[in-house]
C-alpha positions, 0 to 999 in steps of 0.5 A: 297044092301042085297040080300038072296043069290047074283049069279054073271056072267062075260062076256068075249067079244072075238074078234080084230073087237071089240076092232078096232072098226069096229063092236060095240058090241050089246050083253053086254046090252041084256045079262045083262037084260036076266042074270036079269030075270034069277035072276042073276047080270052081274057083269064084263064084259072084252073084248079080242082080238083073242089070245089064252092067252088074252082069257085063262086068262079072262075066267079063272079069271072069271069062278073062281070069278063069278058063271057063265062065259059067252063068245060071238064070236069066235065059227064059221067056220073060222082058227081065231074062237079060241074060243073053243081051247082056252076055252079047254086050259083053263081047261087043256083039248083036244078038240074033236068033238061032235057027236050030233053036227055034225048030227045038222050040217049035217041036217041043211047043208045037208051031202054033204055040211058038210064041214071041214070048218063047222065041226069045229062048232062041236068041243067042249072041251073034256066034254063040252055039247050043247047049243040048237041054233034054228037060225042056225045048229051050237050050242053053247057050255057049259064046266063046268061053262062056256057058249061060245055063238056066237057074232052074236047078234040074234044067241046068243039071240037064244041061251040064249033062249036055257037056259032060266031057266037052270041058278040056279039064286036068285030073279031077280032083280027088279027096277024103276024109277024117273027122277029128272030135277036137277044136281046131286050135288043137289041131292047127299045129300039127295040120300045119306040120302036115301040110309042110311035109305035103305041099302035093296036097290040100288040107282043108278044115271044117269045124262043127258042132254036133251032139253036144260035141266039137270038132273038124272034119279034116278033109284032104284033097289031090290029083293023085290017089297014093298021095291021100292014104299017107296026109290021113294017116298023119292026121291020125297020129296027130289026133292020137298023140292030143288024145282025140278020137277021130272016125273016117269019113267021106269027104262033105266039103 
């Protein structure tokens, strides 16, 4: 697909619960539709465990392959949230507190409930910023190119909120949809066809089984909007001239 310019973003998904399965991750698919409307395309996402090295090495491969690099999970209060001292080894540089953290802290907990535990939501990699966090006292932290949000999914959706329209993003992107009750191995001829004659847009296929029926959700995706209406309706003769029924949908995928 063409795009004027393309602004990409990796996610690096930090946590052991993760990875053993005990909590499933719910932060992936928000960030990359929230990353859309801020005309930016999620274009890797890598999950790690809690340790120093597995951390430094993803955020370094995608803070210098992507223009933005997101992390979620491991900036709490507890010895295994590592995330800030391994992000600072990433960029070779110490971590110190922050003063306007800590007086967030201290007006959400109250002064004498700051305690060290809760200090440690104040650290941040020497010239690392805030991230504003309207859900609880303790903010999220930007270095550079890199964002550490929490893994708490409506903390970190608080946060993104925090830099809605901070991003220098491209033209988001947009999509729609038709379903096409037929197998993918019917369509693909056509698709590619379709695709051929417009390199200005993305099509992607989605297969599925449901009530008793097979097919592929058809999704096409561009910049521009006069660009969708005519891939849809090409999609819709290919389905008609295999004999498929087809319904229009708003894009899931």
């Amino acid at each position: 697909m063409t795009q004027s310019k393309s602004v990409t973003a990796g996610l690096v998904v930090i946590g052991d619960e993760i990875l053993s399965g005990r909590t499933q991750d719910a932060n992936i698919a928000y960030l990359a539709k929230w990353l859309n409307e801020e005309g930016v395309v999620l274009s890797e996402v890598r999950i790690v465990g809690d340790k120093h090295s597995a951390i430094i090495e993803a955020v370094n491969a995608l803070r210098e392959r992507c223009d933005y690099c997101f992390t979620t999970g491991g900036i709490g209060p507890t010895h295994d949230d590592i995330t800030v001292d391994a992000i600072a080894g990433a960029f070779a540089v110490d971590v110190i507190y922050n003063d306007e953290a800590l007086q967030m802290l201290a007006a959400y907990y109250g002064p004498q409930e700051l305690t060290e535990a809760r200090k440690r939501m104040a650290r941040v990699p020497d010239g690392g910023g805030l991230i504003r966090n309207p859900k609880s006292g303790a903010p999220g932290i930007r270095k550079d190119n890199v964002f550490m949000l929490a893994g708490i999914p409506g903390i970190m959706r608080g946060m993104l909120e925090g830099l809605r329209g901070e991003l220098a993003g491209a033209e988001p992107l947009l999509s729609a949809a038709v379903t096409v009750f037929a197998a993918e191995s019917e369509m693909a001829e056509g698709l590619a066809a379709i695709q051929d004659a417009h390199p200005e847009v993305s099509i992607g296929s989605y297969p599925f089984f449901r009530q008793g029926k097979i097919g592929a959700e058809l999704v096409v995706r561009s910049t521009e909007a006069d660009k969708l209406q005519p891939v849809l309706a090409a999609i819709r003769r290919a389905a008609e001239a295999i004999s498929a029924e087809w319904v229009d949908g708003e894009a899931r995928a």
